[in-house]
N, C-alpha and C positions, 0 to 999 in steps of 0.2 A: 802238407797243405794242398790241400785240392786244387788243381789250372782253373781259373774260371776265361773263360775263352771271353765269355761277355764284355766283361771288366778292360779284360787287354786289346779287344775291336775299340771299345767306347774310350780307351783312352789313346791309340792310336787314331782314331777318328780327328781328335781335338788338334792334331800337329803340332802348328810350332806354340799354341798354349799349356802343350803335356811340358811337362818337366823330363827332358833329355838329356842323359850325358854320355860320354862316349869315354871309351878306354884303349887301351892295349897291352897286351904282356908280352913282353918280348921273352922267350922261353931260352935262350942263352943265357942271359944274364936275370933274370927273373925280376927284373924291374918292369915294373906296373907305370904306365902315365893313363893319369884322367885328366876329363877335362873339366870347366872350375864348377859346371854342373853336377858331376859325378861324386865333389867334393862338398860339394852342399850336399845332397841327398843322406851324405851318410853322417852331416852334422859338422861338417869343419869347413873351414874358411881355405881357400886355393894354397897349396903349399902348406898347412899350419902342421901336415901329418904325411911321412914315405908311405905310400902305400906299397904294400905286401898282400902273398896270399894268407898269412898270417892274421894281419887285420882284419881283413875282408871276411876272412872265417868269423872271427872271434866276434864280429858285428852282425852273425845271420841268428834269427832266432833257433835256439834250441833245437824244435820241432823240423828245424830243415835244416840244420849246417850240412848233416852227410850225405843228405841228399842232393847240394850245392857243390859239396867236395867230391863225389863221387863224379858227379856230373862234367866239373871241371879238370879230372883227373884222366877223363875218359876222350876230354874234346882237345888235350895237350898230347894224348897217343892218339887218335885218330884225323883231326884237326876239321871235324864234319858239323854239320851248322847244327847249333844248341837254343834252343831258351829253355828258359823255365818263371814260375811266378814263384818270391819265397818272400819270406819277411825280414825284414833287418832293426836293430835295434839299433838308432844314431847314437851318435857324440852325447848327445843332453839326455838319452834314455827314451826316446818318441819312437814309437813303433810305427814303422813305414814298410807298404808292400810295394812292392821293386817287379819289375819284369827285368831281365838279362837277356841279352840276344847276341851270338857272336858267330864266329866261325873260325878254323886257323888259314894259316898262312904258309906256304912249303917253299921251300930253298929250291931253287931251280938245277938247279946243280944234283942236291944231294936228295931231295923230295920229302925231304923228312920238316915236321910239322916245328917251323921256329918263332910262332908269333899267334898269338891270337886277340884279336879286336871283334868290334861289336857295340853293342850299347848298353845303358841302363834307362828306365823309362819309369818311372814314378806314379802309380796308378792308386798311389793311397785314396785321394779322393773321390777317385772312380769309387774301388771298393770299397769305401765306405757308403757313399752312393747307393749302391747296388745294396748292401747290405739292412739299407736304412727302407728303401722300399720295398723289401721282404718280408724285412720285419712288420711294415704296416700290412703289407699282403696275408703276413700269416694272421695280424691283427683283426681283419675285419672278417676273414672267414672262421675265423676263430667267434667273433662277435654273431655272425650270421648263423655257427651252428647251435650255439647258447640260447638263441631265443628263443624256438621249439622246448629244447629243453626245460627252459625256465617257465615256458607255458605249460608243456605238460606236467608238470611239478604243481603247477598250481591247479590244474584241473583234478591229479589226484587228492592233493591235500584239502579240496574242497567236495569231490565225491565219497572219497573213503575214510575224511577224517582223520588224517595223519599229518603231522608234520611237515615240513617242505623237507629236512636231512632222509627220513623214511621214505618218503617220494622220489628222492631221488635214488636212495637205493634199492629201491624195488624197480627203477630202469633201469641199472646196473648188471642187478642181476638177472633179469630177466635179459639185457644186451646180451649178457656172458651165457646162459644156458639157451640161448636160440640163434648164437653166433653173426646178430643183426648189432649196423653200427648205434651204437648209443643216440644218434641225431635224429638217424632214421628212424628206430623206433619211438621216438620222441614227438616225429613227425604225423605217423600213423595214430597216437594217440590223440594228439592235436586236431586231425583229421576226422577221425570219426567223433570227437566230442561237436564236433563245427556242425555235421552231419545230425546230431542229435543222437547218436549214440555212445551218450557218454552215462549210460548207469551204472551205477556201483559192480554191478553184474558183470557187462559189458566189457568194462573197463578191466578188470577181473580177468577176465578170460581172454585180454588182451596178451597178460602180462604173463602170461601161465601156458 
């Protein structure tokens, strides 16, 4: 899964409305405490479940468990500050994007890394968010390069008597054998009919 930096500004933004919750692993004894935030997140009620790194694994999706396990494999031998953004699949089966953030903890005595804590911070909504107005982003440019095109389509099927499917493949191809984007040549057709040189001829010789 890609970090989207966005997502985790915009949901660190919000504070004490972001959904936080907080851990530790004690690396002696490999007991885990969260707190009852950390226990909702992943779909259960405070206490209903011992967490382990066990669980925690078998709850990240698919596409990121090893790169969660590698990560936290790496921060219990070196004990140096970590995040990452991954997905987890809760208790009920709802797919939630999680940020992690920790660092370890060293024995004063021995320096060796016995503890690591941190957070977890809940940014589903963000990312969903962000994803919802992207998608209209890629909607309306998506909308805005169609309309050229679907004029020029009709200016050929009206000059040269073709079809609108024929019209459109003859921008196609002609996009593909003059290495110009489909919108833009779409645009230049557009363009010169608006101009009055839109004759059969013209037009022709545009595409050619």
């Amino acid at each position: 899964m890609t970090t989207d930096f966005r997502a985790i500004e915009q949901a660190l933004a919000r504070g004490v409305e972001q959904q936080i919750g907080q851990y530790r692993l004690d690396l002696t004894t490999h007991h885990w405490w969260w707190s009852p935030e950390t226990y909702r997140m992943h779909g259960f009620e405070p206490g209903e479940v011992v967490p382990t790194c066990e669980l925690i694994l078998v709850h990240k999706h698919p596409d990121d468990r090893d790169r969660v396990r590698g990560m936290l494999e790496n921060a219990c031998r070196t004990g140096e500050p970590f995040s990452s953004v991954h997905r987890i699949m809760d208790a009920h089966g709802k797919q939630r994007s999680l940020v992690i953030v920790g660092q370890g903890r060293r024995d004063r005595v021995t320096g060796e890394v016995i503890e690591l804590m941190g957070y977890f911070i809940d940014i589903t909504c963000t990312v969903k968010a962000h994803a919802q107005e992207q998608a209209r982003r890629d909607i309306r440019a998506s909308a805005a390069s169609r309309g050229p095109i679907e004029q020029a389509k009709g200016i050929l099927t009206g000059v040269l008597g073709v079809d609108p499917e024929e019209s459109f493949q003859m921008l196609k191809r002609a996009s593909n054998e003059h290495n110009v984007p489909l919108r833009d040549l779409a645009r230049l057709v557009v363009d010169e009919a608006s101009c009055g040189r839109g004759s059969a001829e013209h037009v022709t010789n545009l595409l050619t």
